[in-house]
RODO-2510 file (C-alpha; in nm, 4 decimals, decimal comma):
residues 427
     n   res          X          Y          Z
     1     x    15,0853   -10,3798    -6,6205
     2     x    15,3942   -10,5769    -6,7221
     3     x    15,4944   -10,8844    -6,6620
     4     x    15,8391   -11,0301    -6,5945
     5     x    15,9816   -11,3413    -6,6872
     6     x    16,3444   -11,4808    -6,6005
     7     x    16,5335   -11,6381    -6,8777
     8     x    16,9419   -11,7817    -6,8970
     9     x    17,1703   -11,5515    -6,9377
    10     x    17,3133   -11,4381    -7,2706
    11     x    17,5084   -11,0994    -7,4150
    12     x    17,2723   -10,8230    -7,5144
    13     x    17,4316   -10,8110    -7,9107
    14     x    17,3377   -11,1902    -7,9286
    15     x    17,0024   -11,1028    -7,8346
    16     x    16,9263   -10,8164    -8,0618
    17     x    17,1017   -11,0248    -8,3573
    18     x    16,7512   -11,1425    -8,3597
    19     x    16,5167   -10,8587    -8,4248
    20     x    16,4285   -10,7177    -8,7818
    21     x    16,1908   -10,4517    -8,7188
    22     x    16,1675   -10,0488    -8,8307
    23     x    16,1792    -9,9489    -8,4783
    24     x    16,3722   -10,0488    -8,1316
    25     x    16,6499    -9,9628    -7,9189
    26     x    16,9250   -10,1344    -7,7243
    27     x    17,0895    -9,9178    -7,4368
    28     x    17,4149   -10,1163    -7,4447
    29     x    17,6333   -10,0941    -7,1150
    30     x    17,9433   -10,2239    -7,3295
    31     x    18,2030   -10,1714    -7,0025
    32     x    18,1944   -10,2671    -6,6630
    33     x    18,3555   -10,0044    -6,4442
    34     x    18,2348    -9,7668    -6,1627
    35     x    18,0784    -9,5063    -6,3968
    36     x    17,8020    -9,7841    -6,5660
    37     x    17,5468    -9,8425    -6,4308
    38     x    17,5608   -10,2247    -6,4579
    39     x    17,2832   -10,2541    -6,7293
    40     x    17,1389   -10,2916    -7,0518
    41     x    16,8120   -10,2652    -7,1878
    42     x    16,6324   -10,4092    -7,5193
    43     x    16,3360   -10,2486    -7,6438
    44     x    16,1168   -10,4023    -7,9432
    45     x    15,7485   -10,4166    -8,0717
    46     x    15,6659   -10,0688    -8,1111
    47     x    15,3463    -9,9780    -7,9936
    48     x    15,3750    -9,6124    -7,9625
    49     x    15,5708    -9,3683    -8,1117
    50     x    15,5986    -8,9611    -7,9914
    51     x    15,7787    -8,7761    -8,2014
    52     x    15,8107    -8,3345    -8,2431
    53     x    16,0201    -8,0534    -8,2451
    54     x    15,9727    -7,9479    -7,8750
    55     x    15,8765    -8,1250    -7,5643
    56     x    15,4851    -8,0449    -7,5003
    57     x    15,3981    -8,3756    -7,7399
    58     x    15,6180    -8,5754    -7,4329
    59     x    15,4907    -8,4304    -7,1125
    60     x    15,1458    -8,5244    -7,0946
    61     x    15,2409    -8,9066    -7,1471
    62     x    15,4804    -8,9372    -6,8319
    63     x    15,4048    -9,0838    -6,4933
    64     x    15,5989    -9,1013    -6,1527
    65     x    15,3500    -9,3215    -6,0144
    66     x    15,3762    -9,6591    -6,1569
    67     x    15,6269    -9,9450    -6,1982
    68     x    15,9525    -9,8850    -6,3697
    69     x    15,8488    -9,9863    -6,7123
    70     x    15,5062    -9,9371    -6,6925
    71     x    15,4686    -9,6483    -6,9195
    72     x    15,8474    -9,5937    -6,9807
    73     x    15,9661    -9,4271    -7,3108
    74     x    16,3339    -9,5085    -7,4660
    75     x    16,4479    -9,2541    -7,7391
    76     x    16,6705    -8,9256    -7,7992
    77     x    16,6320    -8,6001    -7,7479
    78     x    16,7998    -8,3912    -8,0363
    79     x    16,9730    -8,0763    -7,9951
    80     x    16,7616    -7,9110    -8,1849
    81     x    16,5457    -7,8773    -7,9139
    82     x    16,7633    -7,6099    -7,7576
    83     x    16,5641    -7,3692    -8,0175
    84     x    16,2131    -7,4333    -7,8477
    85     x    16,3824    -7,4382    -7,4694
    86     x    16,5733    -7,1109    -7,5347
    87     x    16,4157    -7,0020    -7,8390
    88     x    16,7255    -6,9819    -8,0405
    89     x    16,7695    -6,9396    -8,4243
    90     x    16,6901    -7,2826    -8,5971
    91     x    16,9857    -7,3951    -8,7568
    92     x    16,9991    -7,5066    -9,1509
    93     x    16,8545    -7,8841    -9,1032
    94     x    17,0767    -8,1500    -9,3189
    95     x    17,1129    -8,5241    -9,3589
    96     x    16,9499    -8,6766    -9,2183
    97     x    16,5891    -8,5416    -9,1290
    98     x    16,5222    -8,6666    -8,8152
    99     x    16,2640    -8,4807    -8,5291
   100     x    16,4300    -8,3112    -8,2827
   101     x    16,2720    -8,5287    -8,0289
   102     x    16,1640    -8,9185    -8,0503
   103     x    16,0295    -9,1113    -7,7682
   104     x    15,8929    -9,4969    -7,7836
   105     x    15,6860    -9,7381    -7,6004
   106     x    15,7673   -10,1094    -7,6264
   107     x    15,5703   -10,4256    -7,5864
   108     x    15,8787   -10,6353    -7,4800
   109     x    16,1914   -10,4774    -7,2412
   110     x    16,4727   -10,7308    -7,1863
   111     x    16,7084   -10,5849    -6,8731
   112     x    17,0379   -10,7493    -6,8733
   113     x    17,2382   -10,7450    -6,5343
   114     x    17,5834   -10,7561    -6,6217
   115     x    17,7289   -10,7963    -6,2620
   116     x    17,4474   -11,0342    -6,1920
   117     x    17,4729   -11,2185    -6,5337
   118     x    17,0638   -11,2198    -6,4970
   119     x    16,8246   -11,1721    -6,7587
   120     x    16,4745   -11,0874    -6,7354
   121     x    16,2006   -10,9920    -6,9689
   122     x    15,9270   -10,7244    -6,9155
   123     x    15,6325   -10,7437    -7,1179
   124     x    15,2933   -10,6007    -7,1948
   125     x    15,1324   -10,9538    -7,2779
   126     x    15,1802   -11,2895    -7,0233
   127     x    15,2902   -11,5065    -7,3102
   128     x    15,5287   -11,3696    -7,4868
   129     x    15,8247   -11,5583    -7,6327
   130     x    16,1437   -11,4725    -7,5964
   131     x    16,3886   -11,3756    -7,8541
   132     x    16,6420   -11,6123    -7,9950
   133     x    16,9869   -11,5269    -7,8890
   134     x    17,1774   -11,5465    -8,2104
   135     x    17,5791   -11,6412    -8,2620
   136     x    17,6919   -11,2843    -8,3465
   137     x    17,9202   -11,3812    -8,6750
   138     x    18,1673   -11,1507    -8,8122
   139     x    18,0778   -10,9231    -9,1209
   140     x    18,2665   -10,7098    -9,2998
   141     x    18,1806   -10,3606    -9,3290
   142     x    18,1976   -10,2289    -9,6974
   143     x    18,4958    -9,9478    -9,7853
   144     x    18,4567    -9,5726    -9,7328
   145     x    18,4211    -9,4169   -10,0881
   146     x    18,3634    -9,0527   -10,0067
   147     x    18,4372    -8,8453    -9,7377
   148     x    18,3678    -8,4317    -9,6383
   149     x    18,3561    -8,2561    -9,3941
   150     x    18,1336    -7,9187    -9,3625
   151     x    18,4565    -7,6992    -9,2847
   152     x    18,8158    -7,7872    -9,3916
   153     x    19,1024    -7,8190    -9,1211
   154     x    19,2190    -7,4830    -9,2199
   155     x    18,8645    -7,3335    -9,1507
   156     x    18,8616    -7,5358    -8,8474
   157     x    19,1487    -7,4065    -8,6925
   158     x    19,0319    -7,0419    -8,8444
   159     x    18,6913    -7,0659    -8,6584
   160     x    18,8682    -7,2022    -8,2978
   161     x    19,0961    -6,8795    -8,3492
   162     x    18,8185    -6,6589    -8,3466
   163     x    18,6406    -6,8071    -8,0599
   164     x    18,9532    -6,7327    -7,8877
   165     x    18,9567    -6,4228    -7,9905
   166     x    18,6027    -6,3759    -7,9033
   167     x    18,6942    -6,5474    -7,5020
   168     x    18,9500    -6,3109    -7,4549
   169     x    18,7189    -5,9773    -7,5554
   170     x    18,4973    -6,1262    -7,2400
   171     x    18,2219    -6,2000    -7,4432
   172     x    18,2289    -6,5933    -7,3379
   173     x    18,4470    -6,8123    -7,1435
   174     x    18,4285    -7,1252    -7,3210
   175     x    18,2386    -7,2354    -7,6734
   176     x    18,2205    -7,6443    -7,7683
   177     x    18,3279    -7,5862    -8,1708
   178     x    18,1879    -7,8895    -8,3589
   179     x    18,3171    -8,0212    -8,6874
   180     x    18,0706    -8,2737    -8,8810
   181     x    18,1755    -8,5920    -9,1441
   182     x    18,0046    -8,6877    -9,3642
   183     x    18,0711    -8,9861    -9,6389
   184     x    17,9255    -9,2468    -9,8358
   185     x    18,0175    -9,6858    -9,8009
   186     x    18,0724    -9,8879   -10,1290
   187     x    17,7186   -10,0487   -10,0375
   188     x    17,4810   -10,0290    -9,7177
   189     x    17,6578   -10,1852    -9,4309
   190     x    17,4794   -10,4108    -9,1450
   191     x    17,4529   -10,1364    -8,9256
   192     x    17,4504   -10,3787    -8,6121
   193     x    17,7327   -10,5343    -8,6958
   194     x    17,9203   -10,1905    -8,7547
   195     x    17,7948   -10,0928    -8,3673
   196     x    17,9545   -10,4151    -8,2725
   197     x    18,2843   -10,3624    -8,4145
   198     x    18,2400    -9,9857    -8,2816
   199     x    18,1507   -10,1532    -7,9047
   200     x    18,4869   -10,3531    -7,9604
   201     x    18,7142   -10,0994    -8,0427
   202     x    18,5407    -9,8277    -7,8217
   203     x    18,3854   -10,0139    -7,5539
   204     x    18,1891    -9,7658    -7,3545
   205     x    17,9706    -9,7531    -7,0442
   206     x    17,6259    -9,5652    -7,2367
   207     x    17,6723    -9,7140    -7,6147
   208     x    17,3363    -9,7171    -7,7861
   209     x    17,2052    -9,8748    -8,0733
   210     x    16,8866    -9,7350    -8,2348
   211     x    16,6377    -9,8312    -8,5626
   212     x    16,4774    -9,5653    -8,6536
   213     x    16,3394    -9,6636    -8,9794
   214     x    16,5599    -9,6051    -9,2645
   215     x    16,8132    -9,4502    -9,0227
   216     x    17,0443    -9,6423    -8,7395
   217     x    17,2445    -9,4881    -8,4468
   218     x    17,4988    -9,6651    -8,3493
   219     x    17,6625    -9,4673    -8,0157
   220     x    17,9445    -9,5192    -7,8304
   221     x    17,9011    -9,2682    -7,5552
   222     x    18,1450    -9,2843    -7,2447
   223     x    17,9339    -8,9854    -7,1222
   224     x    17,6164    -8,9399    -6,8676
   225     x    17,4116    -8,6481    -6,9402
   226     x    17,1762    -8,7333    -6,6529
   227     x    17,0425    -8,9887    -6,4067
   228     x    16,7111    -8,9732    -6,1877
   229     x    16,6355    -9,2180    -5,9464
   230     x    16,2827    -9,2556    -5,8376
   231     x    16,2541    -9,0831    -5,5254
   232     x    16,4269    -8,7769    -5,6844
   233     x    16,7800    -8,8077    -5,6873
   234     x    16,9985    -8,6665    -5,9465
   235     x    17,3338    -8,7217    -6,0744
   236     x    17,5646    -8,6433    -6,3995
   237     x    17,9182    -8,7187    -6,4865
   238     x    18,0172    -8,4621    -6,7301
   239     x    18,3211    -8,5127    -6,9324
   240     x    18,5855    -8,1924    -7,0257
   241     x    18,9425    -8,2042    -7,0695
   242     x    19,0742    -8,5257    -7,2830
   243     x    19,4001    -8,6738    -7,3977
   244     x    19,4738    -8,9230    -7,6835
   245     x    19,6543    -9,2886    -7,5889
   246     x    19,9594    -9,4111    -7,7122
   247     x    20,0498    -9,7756    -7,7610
   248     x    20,3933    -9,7416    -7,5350
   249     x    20,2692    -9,8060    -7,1873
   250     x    20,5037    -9,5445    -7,0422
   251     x    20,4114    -9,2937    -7,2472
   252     x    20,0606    -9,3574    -7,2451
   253     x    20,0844    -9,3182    -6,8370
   254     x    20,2709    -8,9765    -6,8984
   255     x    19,9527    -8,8479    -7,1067
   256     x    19,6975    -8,9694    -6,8734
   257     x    19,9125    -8,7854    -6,5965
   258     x    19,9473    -8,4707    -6,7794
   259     x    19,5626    -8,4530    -6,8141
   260     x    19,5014    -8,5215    -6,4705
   261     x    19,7444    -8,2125    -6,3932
   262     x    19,6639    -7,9570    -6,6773
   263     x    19,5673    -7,6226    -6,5409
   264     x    19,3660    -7,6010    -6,8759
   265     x    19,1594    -7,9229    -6,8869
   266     x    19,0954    -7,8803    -6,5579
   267     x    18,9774    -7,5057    -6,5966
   268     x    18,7631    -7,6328    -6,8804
   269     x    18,6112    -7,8473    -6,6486
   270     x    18,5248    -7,6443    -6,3774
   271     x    18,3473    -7,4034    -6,6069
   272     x    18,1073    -7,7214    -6,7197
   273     x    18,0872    -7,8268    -6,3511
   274     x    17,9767    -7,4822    -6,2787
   275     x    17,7140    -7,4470    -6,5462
   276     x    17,6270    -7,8132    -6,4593
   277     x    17,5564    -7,7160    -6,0814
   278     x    17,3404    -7,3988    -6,1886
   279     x    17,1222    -7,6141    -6,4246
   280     x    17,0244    -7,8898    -6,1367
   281     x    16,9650    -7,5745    -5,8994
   282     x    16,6532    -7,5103    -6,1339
   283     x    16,4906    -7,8036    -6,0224
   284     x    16,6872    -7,9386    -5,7002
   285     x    16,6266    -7,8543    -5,3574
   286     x    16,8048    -7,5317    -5,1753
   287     x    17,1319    -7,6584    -5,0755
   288     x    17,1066    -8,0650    -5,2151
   289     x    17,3354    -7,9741    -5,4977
   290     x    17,6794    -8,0478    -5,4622
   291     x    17,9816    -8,1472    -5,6687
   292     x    18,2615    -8,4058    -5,5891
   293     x    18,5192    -8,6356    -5,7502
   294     x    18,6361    -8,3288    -5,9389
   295     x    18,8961    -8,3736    -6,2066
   296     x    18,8570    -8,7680    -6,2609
   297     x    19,0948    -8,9061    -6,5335
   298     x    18,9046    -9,1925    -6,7015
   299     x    19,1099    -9,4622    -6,9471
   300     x    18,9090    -9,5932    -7,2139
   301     x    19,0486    -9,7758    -7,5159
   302     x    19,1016    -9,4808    -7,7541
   303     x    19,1355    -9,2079    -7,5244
   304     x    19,1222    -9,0244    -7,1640
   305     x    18,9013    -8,8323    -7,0884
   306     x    18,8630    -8,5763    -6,7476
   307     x    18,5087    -8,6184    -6,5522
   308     x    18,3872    -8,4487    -6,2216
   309     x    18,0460    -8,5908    -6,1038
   310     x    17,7043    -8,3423    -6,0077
   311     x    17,4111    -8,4482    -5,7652
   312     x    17,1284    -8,3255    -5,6227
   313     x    16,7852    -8,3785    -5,5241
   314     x    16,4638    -8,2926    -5,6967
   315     x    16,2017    -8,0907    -5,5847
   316     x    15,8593    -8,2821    -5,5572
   317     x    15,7165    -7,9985    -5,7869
   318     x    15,9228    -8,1526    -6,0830
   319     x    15,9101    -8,4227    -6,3185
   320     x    16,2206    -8,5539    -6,4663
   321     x    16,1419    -8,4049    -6,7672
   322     x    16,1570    -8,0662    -6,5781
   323     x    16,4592    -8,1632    -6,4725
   324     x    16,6040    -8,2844    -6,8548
   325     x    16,4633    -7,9805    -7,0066
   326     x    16,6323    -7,7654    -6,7201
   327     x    16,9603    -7,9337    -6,8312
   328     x    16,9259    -7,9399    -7,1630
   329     x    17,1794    -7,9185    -7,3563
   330     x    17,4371    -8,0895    -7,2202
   331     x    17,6793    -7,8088    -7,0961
   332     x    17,9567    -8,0156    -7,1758
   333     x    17,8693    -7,9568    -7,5642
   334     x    17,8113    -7,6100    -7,4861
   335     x    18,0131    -7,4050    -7,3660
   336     x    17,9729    -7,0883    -7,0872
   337     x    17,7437    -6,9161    -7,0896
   338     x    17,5588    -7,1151    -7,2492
   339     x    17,2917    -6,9571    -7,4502
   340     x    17,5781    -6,7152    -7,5834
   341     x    17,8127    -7,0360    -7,7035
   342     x    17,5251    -7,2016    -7,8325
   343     x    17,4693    -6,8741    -8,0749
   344     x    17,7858    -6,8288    -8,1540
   345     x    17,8599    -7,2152    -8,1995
   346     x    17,5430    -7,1973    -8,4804
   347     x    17,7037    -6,9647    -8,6569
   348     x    17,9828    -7,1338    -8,6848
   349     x    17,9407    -7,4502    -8,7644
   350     x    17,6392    -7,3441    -9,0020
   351     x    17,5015    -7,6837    -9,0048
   352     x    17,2384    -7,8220    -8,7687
   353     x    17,3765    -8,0807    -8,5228
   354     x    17,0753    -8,2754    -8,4854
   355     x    17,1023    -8,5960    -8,2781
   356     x    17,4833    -8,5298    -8,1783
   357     x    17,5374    -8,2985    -7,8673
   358     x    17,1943    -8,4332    -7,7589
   359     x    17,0603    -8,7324    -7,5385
   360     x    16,9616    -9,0878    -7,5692
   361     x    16,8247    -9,3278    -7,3234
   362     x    16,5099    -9,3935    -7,1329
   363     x    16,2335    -9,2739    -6,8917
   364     x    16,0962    -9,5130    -6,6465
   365     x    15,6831    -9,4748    -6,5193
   366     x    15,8185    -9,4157    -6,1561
   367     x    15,9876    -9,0758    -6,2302
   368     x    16,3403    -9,2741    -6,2903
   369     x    16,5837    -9,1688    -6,6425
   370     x    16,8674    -9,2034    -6,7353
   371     x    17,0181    -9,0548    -7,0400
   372     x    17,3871    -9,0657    -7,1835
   373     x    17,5294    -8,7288    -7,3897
   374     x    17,5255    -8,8173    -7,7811
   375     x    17,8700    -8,8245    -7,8711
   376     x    18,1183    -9,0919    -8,0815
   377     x    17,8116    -9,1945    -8,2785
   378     x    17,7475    -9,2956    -8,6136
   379     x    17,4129    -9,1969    -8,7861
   380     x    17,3994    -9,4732    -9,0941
   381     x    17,1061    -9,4658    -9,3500
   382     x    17,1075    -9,6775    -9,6900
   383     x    17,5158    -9,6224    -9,7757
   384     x    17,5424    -9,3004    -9,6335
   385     x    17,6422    -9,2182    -9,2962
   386     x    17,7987    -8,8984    -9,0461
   387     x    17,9014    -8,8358    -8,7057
   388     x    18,0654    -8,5180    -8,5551
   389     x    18,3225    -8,4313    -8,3211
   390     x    18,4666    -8,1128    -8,1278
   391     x    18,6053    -7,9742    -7,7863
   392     x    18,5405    -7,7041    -7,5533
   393     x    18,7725    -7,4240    -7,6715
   394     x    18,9117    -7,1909    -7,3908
   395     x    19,1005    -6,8806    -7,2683
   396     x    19,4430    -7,0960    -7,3167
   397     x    19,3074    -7,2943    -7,5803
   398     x    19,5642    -7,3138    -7,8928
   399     x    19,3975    -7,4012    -8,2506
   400     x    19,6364    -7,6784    -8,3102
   401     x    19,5960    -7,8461    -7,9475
   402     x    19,1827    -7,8182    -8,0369
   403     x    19,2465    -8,0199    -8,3800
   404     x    19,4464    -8,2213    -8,2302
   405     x    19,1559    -8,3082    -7,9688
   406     x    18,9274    -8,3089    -8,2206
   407     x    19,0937    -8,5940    -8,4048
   408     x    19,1862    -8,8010    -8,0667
   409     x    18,7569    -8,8216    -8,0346
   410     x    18,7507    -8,9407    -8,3852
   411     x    18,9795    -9,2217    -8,3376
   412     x    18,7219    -9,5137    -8,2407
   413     x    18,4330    -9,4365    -8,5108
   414     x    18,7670    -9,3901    -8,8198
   415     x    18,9097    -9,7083    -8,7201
   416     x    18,5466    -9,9141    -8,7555
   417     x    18,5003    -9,7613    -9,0852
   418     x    18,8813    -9,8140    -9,1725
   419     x    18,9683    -9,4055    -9,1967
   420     x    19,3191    -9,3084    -9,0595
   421     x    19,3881    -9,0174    -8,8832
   422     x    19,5700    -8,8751    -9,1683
   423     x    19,2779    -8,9026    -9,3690
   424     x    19,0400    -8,6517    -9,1431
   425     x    19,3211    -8,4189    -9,0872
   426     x    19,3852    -8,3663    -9,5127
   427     x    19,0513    -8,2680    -9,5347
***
């Protein structure tokens, strides 16, 4: 049983300044708007730890009958896990060697309200103290030295080609093409301080910073894979269709308004809605699943991006991990149908994806989750890092128009490690 304590209000950065420990995880609500959920959540003092390359190690440690974090597990689930759900060909592993699936228990859960300003503290033990909010100073991150990229922008645009090609034999209707960075700093950065300077200039609603030993996530996510309340209810906010910003406020209005009128994005977007609906039919009730607010335009500091939103209510024979599995992948890094984009996306990109394209966030003891889609994130170990970006590639999809796309995704992560635009689109 957990215990809560209330303590004065302070920013969730300033808190984890605090913590030097192998393993925790702060779910970082870095914007208010009315896609967040209004919350953050701090997890340290490891006391359990599930980690594998399918689900069956998670399942039998779940609950739906207990408080919210009694028994509630923060961690990702990789995309590698799409091999074990759909038994697909495992793709050649790389840098770095994580599990496809890592769960955690914590003694101590802070929960920030951010339209509240309230703070409270859930922990295993009555007498815990509190962290130490810490003056978040600035540090500089160390230069980029090295750079690559695991296909050139010629092969890139090559590769998007063919799965045109492929789209308009009828073999598919839309493929998510992913193209993965890789480089080295001029020494190991403070990975904290690199996801706060990533949180300023890419302030998003389902950021994430995680310690995972040697290795640190730092996330920016605007996305939601998936939400479950307790009693069953179930909503995502898939993103498809997306449009750089430009610093001229007029022209900056006309992008966001040809996105929110593009016969493309928006066809892209159904197809995800689509695949989105049929995935919550395998665990939601006959007739609960429905889809509104179709063809959002969200503005976030680097870029716009096209959302629809997806609910529906669970059966009472499912857990929420029925329901993640069900889901799982994302669709929105898929492609439709999605077992045959995920094959040919493999081949492909040749690389595994592993963390990116998958899901981060948290499971509660009272059936509740909630889980953002791992994208604009930065996997940093000793002085190495990567991170990976792509697009859903359609009928009317042009090469160029994908790159292009491609590059408006990377803008936030290349300007907190100082890379311009130029710079990705040479290699």
């Amino acid at each position: 049983m957990y215990h809560m304590q209330s303590l004065p209000w302070c920013e969730p950065l300033e808190l984890a300044a605090g913590i030097d420990e192998p393993y925790w995880v702060l779910l970082y609500s870095g914007v208010q708007n009315e896609e967040a959920s209004g919350y953050s959540y701090l997890a340290h003092r490891l006391s359990r730890r599930i980690e594998g390359d399918d689900c069956s190690v998670l399942s039998d440690a779940l609950t739906r009958d207990r408080q919210t974090f009694d028994n509630s597990w923060f961690g990702y689930f990789g995309y590698g896990l799409k091999n074990s759900l759909e038994k697909l060909t495992i793709d050649k592993p790389g840098w770095p060697d994580l599990p496809n699936l890592c769960m955690m228990q914590f003694e101590c859960i802070y929960v920030f309200d951010h339209r509240r300003k309230t703070l409270s503290l859930w922990s295993a033990a009555a007498d815990v103290t509190p962290l130490t909010p810490k003056t978040t100073a600035h540090i500089d991150i160390p230069r980029v030295v090295e750079l690559t990229s695991n296909m050139s922008t010629t092969t890139y645009l090559e590769k998007a080609a063919y799965i045109i090609e492929r789209i308009h034999a009828g073999d598919l209707y839309q493929a998510n093409l992913t193209r993965k960075f890789s480089g080295k700093f001029e020494s190991a950065p403070d990975a904290l301080a690199l996801f706060g300077k990533l949180c300023r200039i890419s302030p998003a609603a389902y950021s994430a910073y995680m310690r995972l030993g040697d290795v640190h996530v730092c996330s920016s996510s605007p996305e939601l894979f998936l939400e479950i309340g307790k009693e069953g209810r179930m909503h995502s906010r898939p993103i498809k269709g997306s449009a750089g910003r430009a610093q001229d406020a007029k022209t900056d209005r006309d992008l966001r308004h040809a996105l929110a009128h593009s016969d493309k994005d928006r066809a892209e977007n159904l197809m995800i809605v689509d695949l989105m609906r049929n995935d919550f039919s395998k665990s939601c009730q006959e007739g609960s699943v429905k889809a509104y607010a179709l063809f959002d335009v969200a503005t976030h500091a680097t870029i716009h991006h096209m959302t629809s939103s997806i609910d529906g209510q669970m059966r009472d024979d499912c857990t929420a991990l029925d329901a993640i599995t069900r889901c799982f992948p994302p669709g929105s890094m898929t492609g439709a149908p999605k077992i045959k984009a995920m094959e040919l996306c493999s081949a492909l990109e040749g690389d595994a994806r592993g963390l990116y394209s998958g899901a981060i966030g948290w499971l509660g003891g009272d059936g509740s989750a909630a889980l953002s889609v791992v994208i604009r994130t930065l996997l940093v170990g000793g002085d190495r890092f990567e991170f990976q970006v792509g697009g859903g590639i359609v009928a009317d999809s042009t090469p160029q128009r994908e790159l292009e796309e491609l590059l408006d995704k990377a803008k936030g992560i290349a300007l907190s490690l100082g890379i311009t635009r130029r710079f990705l689109e040479n290699l």
